[in-house]
C-alpha positions in Angstrom: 11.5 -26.2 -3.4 10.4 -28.8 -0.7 7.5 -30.8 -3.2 6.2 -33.5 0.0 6.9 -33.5 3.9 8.7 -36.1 5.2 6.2 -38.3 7.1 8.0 -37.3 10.8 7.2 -33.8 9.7 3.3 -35.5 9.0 3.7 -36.6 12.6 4.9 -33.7 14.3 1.8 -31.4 12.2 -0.8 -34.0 13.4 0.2 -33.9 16.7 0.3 -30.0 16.7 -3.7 -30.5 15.5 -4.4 -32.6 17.9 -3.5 -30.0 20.5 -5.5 -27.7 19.2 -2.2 -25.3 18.6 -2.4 -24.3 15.3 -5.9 -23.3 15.2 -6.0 -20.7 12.5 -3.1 -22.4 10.6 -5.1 -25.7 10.2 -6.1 -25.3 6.8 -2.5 -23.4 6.0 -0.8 -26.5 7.0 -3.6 -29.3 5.5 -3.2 -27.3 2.2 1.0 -28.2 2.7 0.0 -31.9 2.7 -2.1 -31.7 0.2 -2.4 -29.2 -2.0 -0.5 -27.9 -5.6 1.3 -25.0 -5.8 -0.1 -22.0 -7.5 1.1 -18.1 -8.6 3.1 -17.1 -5.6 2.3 -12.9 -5.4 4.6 -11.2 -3.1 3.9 -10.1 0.3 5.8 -8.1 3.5 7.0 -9.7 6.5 6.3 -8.5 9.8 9.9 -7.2 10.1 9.0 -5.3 6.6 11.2 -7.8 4.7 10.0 -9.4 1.3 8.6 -12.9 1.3 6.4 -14.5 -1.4 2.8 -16.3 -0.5 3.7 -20.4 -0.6 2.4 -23.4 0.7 4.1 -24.8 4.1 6.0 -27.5 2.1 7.4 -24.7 0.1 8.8 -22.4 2.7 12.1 -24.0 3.5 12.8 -21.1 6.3 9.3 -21.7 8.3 10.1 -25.6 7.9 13.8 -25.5 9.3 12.2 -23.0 11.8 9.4 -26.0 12.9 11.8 -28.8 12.8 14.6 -26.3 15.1 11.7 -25.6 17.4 9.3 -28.2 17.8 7.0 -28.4 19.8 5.7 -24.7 19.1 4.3 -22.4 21.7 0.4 -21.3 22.0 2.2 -17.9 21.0 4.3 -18.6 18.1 1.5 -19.9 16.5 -0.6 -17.3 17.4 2.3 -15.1 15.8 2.4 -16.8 12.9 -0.8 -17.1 11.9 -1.4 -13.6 12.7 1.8 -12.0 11.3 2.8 -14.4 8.2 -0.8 -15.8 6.8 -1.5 -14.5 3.2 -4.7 -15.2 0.9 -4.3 -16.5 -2.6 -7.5 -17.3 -4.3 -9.3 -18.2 -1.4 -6.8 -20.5 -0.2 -4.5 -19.7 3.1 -1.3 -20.0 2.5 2.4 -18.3 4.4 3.9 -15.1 3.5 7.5 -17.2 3.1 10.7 -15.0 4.2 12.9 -14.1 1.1 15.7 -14.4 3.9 15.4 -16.5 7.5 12.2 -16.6 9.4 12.0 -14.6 12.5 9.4 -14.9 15.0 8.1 -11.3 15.9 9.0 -9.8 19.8 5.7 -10.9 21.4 5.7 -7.6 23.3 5.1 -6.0 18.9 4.6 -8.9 17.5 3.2 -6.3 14.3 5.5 -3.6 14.3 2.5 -1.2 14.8 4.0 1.7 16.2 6.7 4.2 15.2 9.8 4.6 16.9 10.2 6.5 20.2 13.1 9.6 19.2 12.3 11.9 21.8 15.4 11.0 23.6 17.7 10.0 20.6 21.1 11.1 20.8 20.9 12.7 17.7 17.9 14.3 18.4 19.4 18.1 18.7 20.1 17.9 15.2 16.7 18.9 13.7 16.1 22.3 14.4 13.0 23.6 16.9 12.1 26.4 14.3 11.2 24.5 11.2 7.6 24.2 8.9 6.9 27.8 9.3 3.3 28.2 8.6 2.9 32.0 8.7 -0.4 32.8 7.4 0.3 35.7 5.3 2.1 33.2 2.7 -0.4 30.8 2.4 -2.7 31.4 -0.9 -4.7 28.4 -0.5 -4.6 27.9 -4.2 -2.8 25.3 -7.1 0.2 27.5 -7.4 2.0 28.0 -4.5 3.0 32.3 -3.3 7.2 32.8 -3.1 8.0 31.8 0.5 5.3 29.5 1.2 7.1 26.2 1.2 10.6 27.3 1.5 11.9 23.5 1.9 11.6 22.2 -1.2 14.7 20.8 -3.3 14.9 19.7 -6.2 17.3 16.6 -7.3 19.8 17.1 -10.5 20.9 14.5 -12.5 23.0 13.4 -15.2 21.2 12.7 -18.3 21.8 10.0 -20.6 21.5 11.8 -23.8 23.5 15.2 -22.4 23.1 18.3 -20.3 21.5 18.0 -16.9 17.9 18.2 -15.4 15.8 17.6 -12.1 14.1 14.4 -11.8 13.4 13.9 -8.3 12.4 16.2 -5.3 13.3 15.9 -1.6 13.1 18.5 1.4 15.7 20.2 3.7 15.4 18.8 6.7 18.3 20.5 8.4 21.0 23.3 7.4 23.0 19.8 6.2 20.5 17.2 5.0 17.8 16.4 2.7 15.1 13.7 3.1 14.4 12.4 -0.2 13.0 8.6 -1.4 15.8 5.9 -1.9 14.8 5.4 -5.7 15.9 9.2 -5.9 19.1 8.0 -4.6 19.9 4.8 -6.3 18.6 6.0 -9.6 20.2 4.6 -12.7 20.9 8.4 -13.7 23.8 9.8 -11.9 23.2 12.5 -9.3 25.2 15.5 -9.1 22.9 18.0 -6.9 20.7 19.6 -5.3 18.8 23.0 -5.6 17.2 25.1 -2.9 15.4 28.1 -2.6 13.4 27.2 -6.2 10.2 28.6 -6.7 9.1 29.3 -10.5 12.2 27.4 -12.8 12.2 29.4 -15.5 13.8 32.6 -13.7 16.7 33.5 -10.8 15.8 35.4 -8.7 12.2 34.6 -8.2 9.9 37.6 -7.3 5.9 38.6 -6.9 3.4 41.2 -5.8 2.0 41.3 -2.6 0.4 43.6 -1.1 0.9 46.1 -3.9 4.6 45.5 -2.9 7.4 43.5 -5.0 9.1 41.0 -3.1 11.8 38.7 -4.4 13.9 35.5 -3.4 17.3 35.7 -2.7 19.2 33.6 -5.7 18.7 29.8 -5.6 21.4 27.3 -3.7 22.8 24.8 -6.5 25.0 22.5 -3.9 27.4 20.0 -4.2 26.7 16.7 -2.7 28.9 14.8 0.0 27.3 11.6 0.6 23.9 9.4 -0.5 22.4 7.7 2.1 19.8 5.3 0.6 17.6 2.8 2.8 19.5 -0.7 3.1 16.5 -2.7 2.8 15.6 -0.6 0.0 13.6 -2.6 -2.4 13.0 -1.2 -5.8 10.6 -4.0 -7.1 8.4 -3.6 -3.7 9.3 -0.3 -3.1 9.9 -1.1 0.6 11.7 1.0 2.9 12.0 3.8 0.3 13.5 6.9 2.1 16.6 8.3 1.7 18.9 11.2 3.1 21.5 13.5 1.1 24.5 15.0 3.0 25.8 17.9 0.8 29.2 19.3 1.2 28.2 22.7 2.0 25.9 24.0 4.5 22.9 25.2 3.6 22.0 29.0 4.4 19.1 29.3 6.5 18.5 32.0 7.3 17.0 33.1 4.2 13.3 33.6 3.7 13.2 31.4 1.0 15.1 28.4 2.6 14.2 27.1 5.3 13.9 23.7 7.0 10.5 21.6 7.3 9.5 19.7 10.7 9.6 15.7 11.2 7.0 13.7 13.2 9.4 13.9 16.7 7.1 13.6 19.4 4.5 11.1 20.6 1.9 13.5 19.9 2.9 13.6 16.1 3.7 10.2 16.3 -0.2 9.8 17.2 -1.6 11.6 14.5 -4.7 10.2 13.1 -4.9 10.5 9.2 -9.1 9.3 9.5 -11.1 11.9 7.1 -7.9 14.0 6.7 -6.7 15.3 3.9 -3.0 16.2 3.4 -0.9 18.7 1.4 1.2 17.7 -1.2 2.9 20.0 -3.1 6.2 20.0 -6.4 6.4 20.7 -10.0 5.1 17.1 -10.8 8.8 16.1 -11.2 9.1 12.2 -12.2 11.7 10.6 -13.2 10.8 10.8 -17.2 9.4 14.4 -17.1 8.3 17.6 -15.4 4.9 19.0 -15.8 5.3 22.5 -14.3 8.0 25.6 -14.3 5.7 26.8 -10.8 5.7 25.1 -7.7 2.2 23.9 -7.6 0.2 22.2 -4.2 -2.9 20.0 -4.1 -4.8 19.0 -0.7 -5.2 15.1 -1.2 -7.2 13.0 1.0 -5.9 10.0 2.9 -6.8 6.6 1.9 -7.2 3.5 4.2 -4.8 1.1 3.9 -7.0 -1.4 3.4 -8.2 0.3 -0.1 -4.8 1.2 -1.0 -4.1 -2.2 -0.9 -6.3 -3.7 -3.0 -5.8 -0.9 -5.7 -2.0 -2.3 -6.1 -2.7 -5.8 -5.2 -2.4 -6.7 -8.7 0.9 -4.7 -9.1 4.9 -5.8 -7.7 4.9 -2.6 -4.8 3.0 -3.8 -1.6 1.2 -1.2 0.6 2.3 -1.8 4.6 1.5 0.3 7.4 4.4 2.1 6.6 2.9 3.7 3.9 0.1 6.7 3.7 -1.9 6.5 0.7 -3.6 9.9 -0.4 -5.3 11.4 -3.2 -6.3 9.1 -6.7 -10.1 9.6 -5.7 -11.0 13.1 -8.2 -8.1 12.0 -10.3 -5.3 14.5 -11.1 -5.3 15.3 -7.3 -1.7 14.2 -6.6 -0.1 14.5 -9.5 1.3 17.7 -8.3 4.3 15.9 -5.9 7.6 15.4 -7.4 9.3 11.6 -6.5 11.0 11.7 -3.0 8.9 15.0 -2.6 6.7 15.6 0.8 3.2 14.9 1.6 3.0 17.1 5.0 0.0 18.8 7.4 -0.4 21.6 9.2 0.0 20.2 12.9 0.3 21.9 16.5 3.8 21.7 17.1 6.8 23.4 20.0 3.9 25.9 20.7 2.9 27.5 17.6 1.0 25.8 14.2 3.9 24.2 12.3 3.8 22.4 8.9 5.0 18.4 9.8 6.5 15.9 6.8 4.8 12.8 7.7 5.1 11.0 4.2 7.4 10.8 1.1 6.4 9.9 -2.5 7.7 7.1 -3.4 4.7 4.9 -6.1 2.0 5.6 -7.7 -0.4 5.1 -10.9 1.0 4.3 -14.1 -1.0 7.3 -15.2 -0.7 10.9 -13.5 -4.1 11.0 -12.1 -5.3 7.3 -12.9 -8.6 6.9 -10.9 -8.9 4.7 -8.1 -5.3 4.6 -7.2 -4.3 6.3 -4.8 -0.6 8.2 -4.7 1.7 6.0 -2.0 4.3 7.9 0.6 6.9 6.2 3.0 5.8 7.2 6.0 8.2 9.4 7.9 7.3 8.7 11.4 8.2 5.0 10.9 11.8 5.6 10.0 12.9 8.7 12.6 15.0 6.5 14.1 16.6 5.3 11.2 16.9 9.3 10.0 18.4 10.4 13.3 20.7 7.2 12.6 22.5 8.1 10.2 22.5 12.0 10.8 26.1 13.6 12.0 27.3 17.5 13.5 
């Protein structure tokens, strides 16, 4: 930790003033002369990395960065002060790079808009006919009917103590992968598979009346798992960049009524979506990773919460809220303590031609409490990370 500036770096600062450059930064960079450091919360980066909120004098990476390129551009300090200022108790400080200090491409300097995948070479590998929404499933009530969301999977683990036991959820994505959160993946308990086809736990096959008529599931798919693929920037004290994919070592069937795969935000239309006054579906058997509160697979329509109000409902907390995030539900309490972790938060949305049910989140935080009010539930958001999905997807 840098405790004074050397008076060439006093220098070079009051010239920067005296040009009227740094603007906004002006009491950010006073406060480096003169203030004493206080509790330094964390905060994001604009390249989504982890940083902490310090004085200028105690950010060595912006420092080497000023001395390397002095004198600054109108539009690096623009950048900066737009992209890396933080507030601590009234006072402006820099969200300081746990690693080296970038200066954002001036063409994004924020990072605001998801990836463009509609020409990916990888692309081919999600399927067109996915997030069947057929209305004659679709109860519109807590419990879920047999075939209504035929994605789900559930996670199986290790446990300390002995036997096995699903602590996480996730959602076929393809007749090979599962989307799941990276804390599923890089859990402390040791994974061994995944389940598909599950409806009601407790029985195999699953069956119900409809229509006067018995209809039943074809037996559940307990598979073998070939590869974890967690997030590399993963952060588990942040919970940054938590999304994960599964490769298992056997394909999954399809064709089944009770599997089959959900859709993924693809196109710039979904890309586009506006989550104002909407309210999304989440749906699991409230599967965390100390218990599991259902042997049904439930659903519960939660509304979307700004990021603004997310933000300040875990501001007090380690995990920072970016626009990568959706927040949803916390507002009736209860609401979303229906998703399992690494689960989907999704929404029926117009997609290739016919209504479609998209993934366009993925619980990864919430509450201490299942249904703790005024917080909402927190989902990576899909649309963010397509590229990285379509990545590291193979044949």
């Amino acid at each position: 930790m840098i405790s004074v500036f050397h008076n060439q770096d006093k220098i070079r600062i009051n010239k920067l003033i005296s040009m009227n450059l740094l603007h906004g930064l002006l009491v950010i960079y006073l406060g480096a002369i003169g203030m004493i450091g206080a509790k330094a919360p964390k905060c994001t980066t604009p390249s989504v990395g982890t940083g902490t909120c310090k004085l200028v004098k105690e950010c060595q990476p912006i420092i080497d960065f000023i001395r390397k390129s002095s004198p600054l551009s109108t539009a690096d300090v623009q950048i900066i002060r737009s992209s890396y200022q933080c507030i601590v108790d009234n006072s402006a400080r820099v969200c300081c790079p746990d690693s080296k200090f970038v200066i954002p491409s001036s063409k994004n300097p924020n990072n605001v808009s998801p990836p463009d995948v509609t020409n990916h070479r990888n692309i081919g590998l999600l399927p067109m006919k996915c997030g069947s929404a057929s209305s004659d499933r679709i109860l519109f009530g807590n419990k879920t009917s047999l075939f209504e969301y035929p994605w789900m999977a559930l996670l199986n683990y290790r446990l300390r103590r002995s036997g096995t036991g699903f602590r996480c959820g996730g959602t076929v994505i393809n007749d090979w992968y599962i989307l799941t959160a990276a804390h599923c993946v890089v859990s402390h308990l040791q994974l061994i598979g995944v389940r598909i086809g599950e409806h009601t736990l407790n029985t195999n096959p699953d069956c119900e009346e409809r229509f006067g008529e018995r209809h039943c599931a074809d037996p559940v798919q307990d598979l073998e798992i070939a590869e974890v693929i967690p997030h590399p920037k993963f952060d588990s004290k942040t919970f940054a960049n938590d999304i994960g994919l599964i490769r298992l070592a056997n394909r999954i069937n399809i064709t089944v009524d009770s599997v089959k795969p959900i859709c993924l935000p693809t196109t710039e239309a979904l890309r586009n979506t506006n989550f104002e006054n909407v309210n999304l579906t989440v749906s699991g058997w409230g599967i965390t990773e100390k218990d599991r509160r259902s042997l049904d697979l439930l659903q519960a329509n939660v509304p979307v919460v700004s990021e603004e109000q997310c933000r300040k409902a875990y501001q007090k907390s380690q995990a920072i809220v970016t626009r990568r995030h959706i927040c949803a539900g916390g507002i009736n309490g209860g609401d979303s303590c229906n998703g399992d972790s690494g689960g989907p938060v999704k929404m029926i949305t117009y997609h290739n031609a016919d209504a479609r049910f998209v993934q366009y989140g993925i619980v990864s935080f919430g509450p201490r409490f299942c249904g703790q009010g005024g917080f909402p539930g927190v989902y990576t958001r899909v649309d963010y990370y397509m590229d990285w999905i379509l990545d590291n997807m193979k044949p």
